[in-house]
C-alpha positions in Angstrom: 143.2 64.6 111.9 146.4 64.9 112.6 148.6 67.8 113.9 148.9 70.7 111.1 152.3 70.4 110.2 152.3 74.1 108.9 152.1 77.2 110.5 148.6 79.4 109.4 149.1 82.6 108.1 147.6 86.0 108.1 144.6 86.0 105.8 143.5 88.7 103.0 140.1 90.0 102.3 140.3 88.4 98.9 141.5 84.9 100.5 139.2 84.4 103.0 136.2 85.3 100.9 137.6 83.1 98.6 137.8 80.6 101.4 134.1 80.9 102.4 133.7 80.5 98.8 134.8 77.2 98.9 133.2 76.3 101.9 129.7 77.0 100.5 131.0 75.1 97.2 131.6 72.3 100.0 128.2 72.2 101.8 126.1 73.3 98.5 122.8 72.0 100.2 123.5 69.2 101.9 123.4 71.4 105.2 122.5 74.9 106.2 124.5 77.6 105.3 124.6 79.0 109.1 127.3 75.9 109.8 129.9 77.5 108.0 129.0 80.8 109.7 129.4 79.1 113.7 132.7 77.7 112.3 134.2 81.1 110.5 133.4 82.5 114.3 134.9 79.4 116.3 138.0 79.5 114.1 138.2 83.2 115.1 137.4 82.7 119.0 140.4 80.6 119.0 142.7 82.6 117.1 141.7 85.8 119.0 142.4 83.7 122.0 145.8 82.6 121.4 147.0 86.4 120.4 145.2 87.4 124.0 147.6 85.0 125.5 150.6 86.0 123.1 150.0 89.6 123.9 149.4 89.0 127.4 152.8 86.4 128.3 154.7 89.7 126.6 153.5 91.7 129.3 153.8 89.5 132.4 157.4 88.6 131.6 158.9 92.5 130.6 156.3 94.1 133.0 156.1 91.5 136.0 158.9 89.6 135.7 157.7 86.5 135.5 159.3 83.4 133.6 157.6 82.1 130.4 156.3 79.6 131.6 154.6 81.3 134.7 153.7 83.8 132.2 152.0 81.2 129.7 150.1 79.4 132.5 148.9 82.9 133.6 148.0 83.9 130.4 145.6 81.7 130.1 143.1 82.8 132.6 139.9 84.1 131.8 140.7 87.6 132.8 143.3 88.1 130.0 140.9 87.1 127.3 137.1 88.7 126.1 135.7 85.3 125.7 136.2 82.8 128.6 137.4 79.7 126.7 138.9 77.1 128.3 141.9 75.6 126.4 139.9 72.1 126.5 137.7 73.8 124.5 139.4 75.9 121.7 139.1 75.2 118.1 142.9 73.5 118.2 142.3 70.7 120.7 138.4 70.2 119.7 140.1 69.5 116.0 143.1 67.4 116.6 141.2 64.2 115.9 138.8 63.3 113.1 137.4 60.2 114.5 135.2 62.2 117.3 135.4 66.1 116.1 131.2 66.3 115.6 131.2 65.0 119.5 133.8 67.3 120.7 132.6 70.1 118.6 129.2 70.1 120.1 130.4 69.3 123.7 132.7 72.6 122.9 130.1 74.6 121.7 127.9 73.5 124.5 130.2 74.3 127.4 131.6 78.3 125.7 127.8 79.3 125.3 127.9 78.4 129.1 131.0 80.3 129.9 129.9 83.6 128.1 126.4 84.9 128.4 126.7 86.8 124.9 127.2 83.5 123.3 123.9 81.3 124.9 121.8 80.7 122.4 124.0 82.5 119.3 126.6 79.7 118.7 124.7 76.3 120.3 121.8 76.6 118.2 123.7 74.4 115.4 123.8 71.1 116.0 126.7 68.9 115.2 125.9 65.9 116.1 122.9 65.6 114.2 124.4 67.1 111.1 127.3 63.9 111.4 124.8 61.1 111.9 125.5 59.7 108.4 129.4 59.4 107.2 129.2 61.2 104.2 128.4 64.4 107.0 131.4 63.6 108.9 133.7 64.2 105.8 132.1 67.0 105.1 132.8 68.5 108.4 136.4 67.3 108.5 137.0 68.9 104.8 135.3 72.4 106.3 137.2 72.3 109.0 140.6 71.5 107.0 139.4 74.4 105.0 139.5 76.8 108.1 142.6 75.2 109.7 144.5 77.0 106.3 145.1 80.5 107.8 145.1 82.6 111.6 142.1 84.8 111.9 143.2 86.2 115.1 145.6 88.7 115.5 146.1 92.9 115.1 146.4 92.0 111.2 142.7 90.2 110.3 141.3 93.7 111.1 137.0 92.8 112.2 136.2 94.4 108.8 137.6 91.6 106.7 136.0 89.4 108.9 133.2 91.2 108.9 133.0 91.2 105.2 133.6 87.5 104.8 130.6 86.9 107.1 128.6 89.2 104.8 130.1 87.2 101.6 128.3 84.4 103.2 125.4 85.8 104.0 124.9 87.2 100.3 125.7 84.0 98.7 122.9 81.9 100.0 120.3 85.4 99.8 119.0 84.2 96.8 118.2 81.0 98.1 117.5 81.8 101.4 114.9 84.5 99.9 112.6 81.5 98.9 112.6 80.3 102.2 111.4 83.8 103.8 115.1 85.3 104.9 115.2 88.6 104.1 118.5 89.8 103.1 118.7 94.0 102.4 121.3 94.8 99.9 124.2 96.7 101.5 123.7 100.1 98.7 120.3 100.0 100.1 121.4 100.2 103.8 123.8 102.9 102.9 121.5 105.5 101.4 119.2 105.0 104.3 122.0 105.8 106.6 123.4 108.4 104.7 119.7 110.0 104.9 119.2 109.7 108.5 122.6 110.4 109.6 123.3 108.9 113.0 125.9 110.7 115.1 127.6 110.1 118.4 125.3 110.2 121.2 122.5 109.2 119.5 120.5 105.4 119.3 120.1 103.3 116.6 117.2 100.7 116.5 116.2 98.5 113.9 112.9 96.5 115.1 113.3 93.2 112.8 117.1 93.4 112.7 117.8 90.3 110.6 121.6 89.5 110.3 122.4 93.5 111.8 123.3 95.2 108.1 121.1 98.3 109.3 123.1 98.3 112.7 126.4 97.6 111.2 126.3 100.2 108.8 124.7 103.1 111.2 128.6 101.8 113.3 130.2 102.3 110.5 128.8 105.4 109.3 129.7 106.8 112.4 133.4 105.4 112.4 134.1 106.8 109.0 132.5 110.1 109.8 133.3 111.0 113.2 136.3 108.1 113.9 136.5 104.9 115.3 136.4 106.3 118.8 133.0 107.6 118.4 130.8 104.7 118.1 131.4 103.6 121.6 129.2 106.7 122.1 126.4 105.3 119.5 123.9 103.0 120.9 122.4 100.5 119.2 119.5 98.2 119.8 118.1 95.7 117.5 115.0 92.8 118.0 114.6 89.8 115.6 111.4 87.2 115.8 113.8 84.2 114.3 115.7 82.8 117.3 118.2 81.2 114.3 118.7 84.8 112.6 119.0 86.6 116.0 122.2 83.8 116.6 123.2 85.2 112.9 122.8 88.9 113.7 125.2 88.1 117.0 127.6 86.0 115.5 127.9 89.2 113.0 127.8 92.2 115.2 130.5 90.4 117.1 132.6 89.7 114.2 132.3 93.4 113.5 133.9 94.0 116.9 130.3 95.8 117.2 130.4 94.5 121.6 128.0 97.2 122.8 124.9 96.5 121.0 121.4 95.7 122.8 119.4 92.5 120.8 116.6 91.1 121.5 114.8 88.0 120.1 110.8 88.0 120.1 108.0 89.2 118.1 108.3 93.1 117.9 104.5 93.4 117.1 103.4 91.6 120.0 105.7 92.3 122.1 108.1 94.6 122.0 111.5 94.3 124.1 112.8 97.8 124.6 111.0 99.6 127.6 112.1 102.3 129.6 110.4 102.8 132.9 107.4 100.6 131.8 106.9 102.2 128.6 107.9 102.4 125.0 111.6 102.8 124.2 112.2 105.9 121.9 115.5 106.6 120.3 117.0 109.1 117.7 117.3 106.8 115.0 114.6 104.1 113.6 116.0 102.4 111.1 114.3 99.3 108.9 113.6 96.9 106.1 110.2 95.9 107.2 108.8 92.6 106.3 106.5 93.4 103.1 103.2 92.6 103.6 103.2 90.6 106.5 99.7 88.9 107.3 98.0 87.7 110.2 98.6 91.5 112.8 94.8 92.6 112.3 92.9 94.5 114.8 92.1 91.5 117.2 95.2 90.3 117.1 97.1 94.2 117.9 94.5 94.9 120.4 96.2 92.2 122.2 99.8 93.2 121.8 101.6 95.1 124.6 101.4 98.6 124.2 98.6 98.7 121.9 98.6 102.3 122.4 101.3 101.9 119.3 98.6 101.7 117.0 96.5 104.1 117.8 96.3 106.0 114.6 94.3 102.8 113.3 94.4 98.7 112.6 96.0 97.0 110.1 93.9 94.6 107.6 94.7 91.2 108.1 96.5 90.7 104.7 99.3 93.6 105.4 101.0 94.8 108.7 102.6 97.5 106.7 101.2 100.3 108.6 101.3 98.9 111.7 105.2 98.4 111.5 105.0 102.0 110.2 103.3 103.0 113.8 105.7 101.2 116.1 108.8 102.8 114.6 107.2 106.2 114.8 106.5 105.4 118.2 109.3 104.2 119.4 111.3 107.3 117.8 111.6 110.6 120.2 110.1 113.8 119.4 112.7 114.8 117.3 113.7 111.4 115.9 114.4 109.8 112.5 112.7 107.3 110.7 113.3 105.4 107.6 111.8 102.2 106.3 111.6 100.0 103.2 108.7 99.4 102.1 106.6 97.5 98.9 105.2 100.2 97.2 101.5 98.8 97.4 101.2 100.9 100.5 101.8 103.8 99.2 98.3 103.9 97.7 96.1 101.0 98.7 92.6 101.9 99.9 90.7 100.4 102.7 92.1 100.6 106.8 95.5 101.7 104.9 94.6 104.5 103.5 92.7 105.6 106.8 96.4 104.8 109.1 98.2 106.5 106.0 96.0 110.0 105.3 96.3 110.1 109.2 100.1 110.3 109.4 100.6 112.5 106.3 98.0 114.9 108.4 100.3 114.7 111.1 103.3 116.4 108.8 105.6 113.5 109.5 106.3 112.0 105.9 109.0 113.9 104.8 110.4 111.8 101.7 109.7 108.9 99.7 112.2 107.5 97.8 111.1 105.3 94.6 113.6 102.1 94.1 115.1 101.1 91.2 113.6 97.4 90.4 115.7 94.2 90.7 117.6 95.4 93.5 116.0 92.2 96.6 116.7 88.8 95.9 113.8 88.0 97.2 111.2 90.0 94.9 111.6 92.0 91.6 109.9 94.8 92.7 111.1 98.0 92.9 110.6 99.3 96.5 110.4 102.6 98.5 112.2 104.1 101.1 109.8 106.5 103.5 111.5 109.1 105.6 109.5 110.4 108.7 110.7 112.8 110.8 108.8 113.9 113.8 109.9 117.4 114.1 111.0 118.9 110.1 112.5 122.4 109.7 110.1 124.9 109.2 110.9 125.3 105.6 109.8 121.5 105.0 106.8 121.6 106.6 103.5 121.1 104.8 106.0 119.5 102.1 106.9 116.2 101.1 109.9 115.0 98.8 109.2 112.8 96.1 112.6 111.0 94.6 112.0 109.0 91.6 115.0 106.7 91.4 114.2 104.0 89.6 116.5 104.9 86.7 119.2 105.0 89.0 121.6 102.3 89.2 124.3 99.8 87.9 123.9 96.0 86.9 124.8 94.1 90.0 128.5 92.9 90.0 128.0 89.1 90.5 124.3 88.5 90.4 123.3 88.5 86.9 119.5 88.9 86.9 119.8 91.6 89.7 120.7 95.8 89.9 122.5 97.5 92.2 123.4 101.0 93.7 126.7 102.5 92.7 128.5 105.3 95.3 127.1 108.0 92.6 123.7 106.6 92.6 123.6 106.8 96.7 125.3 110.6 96.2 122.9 111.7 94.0 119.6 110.4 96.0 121.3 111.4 99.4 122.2 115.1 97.8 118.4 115.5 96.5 116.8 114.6 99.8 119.6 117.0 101.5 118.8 119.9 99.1 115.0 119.0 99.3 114.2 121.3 96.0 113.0 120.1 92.5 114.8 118.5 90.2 113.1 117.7 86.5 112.4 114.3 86.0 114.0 113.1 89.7 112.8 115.2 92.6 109.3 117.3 93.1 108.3 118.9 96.4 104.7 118.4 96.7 102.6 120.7 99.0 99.9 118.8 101.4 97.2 120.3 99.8 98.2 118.1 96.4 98.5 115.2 98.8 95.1 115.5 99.8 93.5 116.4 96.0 95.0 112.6 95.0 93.4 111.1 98.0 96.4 110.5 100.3 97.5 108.4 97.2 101.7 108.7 98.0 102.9 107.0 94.8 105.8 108.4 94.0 104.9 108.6 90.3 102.2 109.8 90.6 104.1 113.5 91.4 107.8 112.6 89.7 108.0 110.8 85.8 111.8 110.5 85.3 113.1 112.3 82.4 113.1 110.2 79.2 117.2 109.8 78.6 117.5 112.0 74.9 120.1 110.3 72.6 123.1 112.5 72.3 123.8 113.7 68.4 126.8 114.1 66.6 126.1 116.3 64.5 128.9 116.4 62.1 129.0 112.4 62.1 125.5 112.4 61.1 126.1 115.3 58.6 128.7 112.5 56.8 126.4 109.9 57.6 123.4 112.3 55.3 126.2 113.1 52.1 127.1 109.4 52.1 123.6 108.6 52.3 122.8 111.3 49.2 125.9 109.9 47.4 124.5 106.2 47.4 121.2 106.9 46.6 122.7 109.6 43.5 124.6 106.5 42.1 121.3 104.1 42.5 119.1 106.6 40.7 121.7 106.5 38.2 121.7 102.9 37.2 117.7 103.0 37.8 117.7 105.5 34.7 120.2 103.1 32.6 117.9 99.9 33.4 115.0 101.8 32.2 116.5 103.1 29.1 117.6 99.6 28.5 114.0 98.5 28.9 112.1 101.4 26.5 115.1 100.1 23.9 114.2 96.7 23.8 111.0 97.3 23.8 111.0 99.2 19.9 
């Protein structure tokens, strides 16, 4: 591969989802998506690092004095830069040469996620060389890489949020297909309403116990930028743990594409063993914030008796078929006295008998549910069902207590833009849930608040249609149209009897 003998460019929203586009066109499934995503970040380590440098030689030669090319060789040192990168090493020199780019790309890879602690085990767990074994691989990689060589991703200009959005682009292409493989991806509307819900504010902390790729941290940062401003979320604190050591590299590689540098991750089993402690207990923060794995089997009693801080589930065990409840527990314990909690969760525990229903009645005792949200169906890629969002909160206002909100929304939404068999959540749909929980009243056919008491009379049974049937939608009427539509009617069936009454005087006639 040859020097480029262009100069990239500044890229677009549009064009570089449109270039990731192409690069999952390229791979289609001849290797994991998560390639194109250590090269999008690569290509944008290197580009970052060259405007460090730009930026910095400016300064050393109008502020210091020094010549530009005591400047340049000054510039390059680690302290001028947020990722230490040798120059060896950037995405430039490792790519000059096709005949060895899978060797020098892994050696590269190998020797950054030494330099920087945030990177070991995020960007080396792809492995190059194993992926160009066979030549139709090493094309492959040279035609990606080609692909990413087209524009400059560094620079004041590719603001983190188009980044940012082109590493979600990916991530939503491949959900459907990742989904049958056991990724969970949550829809972005999804994420939103949640956060609009519970709100997070400077100050506060954010913590999503099975963080996938980040959405639920990215968007409680972003909630807070666009309501507060950017200079606010370095006062927001979020934490996240994921069980996949591959998806924790993902949720990394994302958070820091985000510009999202003061985030807490964790990789490990948040059931067994939870990673946030403080002073050798339980972590508690303001905001808990999740899309729980649906029924996840295998946490029954035996196996949570064993887990650290098993005084987590002390409101009861989960049956062996469905940690629902016991994901339920850990986020309520791990929130503080007067913290949030929402979750996603299938709607089957909402009402199923057995050790759930003894976990559930015991929490709706406790006055923490404080909303459940029905979901549209069609909105996962990975199941057709509709969903719920619960709502806890620790601590409700004294005119919510004894009370729970039940939203149907299930008629709520849009057809998804690019996904044909899937819905979606439009801004108005998110308003109007958001505005319902907010008011907490009744609304006919969408919102009912339901006393304890009724709670208990349908046996702790929180199925959200059980209280809320939506509104059958009554056709709108015109009625002048259909007036016309009636006298034209009248008029046809006035010149039909007529010609009836000829035929049949016709037929008495012949009949003489």
């Amino acid at each position: 591969m040859s020097q480029r003998a262009f100069f990239p460019r500044k890229v677009t929203r549009e064009e570089l989802n449109s270039l990731v586009d192409k690069a999952a066109d390229l791979i289609r499934t001849a290797v994991d998506y998560k390639f194109i995503l250590v090269l999008l970040f690569l290509k944008r380590l290197n580009d970052l690092w060259k405007f460090e440098k730009q930026q910095a030689m400016q300064r050393l030669v109008i502020e210091a004095g020094l010549s530009e090319k005591e400047a340049e060789k000054e510039a390059e040192k680690e302290v001028y830069h947020a990722f230490n990168i040798p120059k060896e090493y950037l995405w430039d020199e490792v790519t000059k040469s096709v005949r060895d780019l899978p060797e020098k790309l892994a050696t590269a890879i190998s020797e950054v996620a030494k330099l920087n602690k945030e990177l070991q085990g995020v960007i080396n767990r792809v492995d190059f060389l194993e992926f160009a074994r066979n030549q139709e691989n090493r094309e492959l990689l040279r035609q990606l890489v080609e692909l990413f060589n087209k524009y400059d991703l560094g620079g004041e200009e590719v603001s983190p949020d188009i980044l940012g959005d082109a590493y979600e682009h990916i991530l939503m292409r491949f959900a459907p297909e990742k989904a049958k493989e056991g990724e969970i991806y949550t829809p972005r509307e999804v994420i939103k309403l949640m956060v609009e819900i519970l709100d997070p504010r400077p100050g506060e902390s954010v913590y999503d116990p099975c963080c996938g790729s980040g959405g639920m941290l990215i968007i409680s940062h972003m909630h807070v930028a666009e309501k507060y401003g950017k200079e606010e979320t370095r006062k927001l604190f979020l934490y996240g743990q994921e069980r996949n050591p591959e998806i924790y590299a993902v949720c990394q590689m994302n958070l820091l594409l985000h510009d999202i540098k003061n985030a807490n991750l964790a990789n490990g089993d948040t059931l067994d063993y939870p990673r946030f402690r403080d002073n050798g207990k339980l972590k508690q923060f303001d905001v808990v914030i999740a899309n729980i794995p649906w029924n996840q089997d295998g946490y029954n009693e035996e196996r949570l008796k064993k887990a650290d801080f098993r005084e987590r589930f002390i409101l009861g065990y989960t049956p062996q078929s469905s940690a629902d409840w016991a994901w339920v527990q850990h986020m309520l314990a791990s929130a503080k006295d007067n913290g949030r909690v929402g979750l996603v969760v299938d709607n089957g525990c909402l009402f199923r008998g057995g050790a759930e229903k003894q976990v559930r009645s015991k929490i709706v005792e406790k006055d923490w549910v404080e909303s459940i949200i029905l979901l549209p169906e069609k909105l996962f890629y990975n199941t057709g069902a509709p969903g719920a969002i619960i709502i806890f909160n620790k601590n409700k206002p004294p005119k919510r207590r004894g009370k729970i909100l039940f939203i149907n929304a299930s008629n709520n939404y849009i057809k998804h833009p690019t996904v044909r068999k899937l819905n979606s959540l439009s801004d108005e749909n998110i308003r109007r849930i958001a505005e319902a929980y907010k008011n907490f009243r009744d609304i006919e056919g969408f919102a009912k608040v339901v006393s304890l008491d009724e709670v208990r009379a349908n046996n702790y049974n929180l199925n959200v249609t059980l209280y809320v049937t939506p509104a059958e939608k009554g056709e709108e009427i015109d009625i002048f149209k259909e007036f016309e539509k009636l006298k034209a009617l009248e008029a046809e069936r006035a010149e039909v009897m007529t010609k009836l009454e000829e035929y049949i005087q016709k037929i008495k006639e012949a009949m003489k």
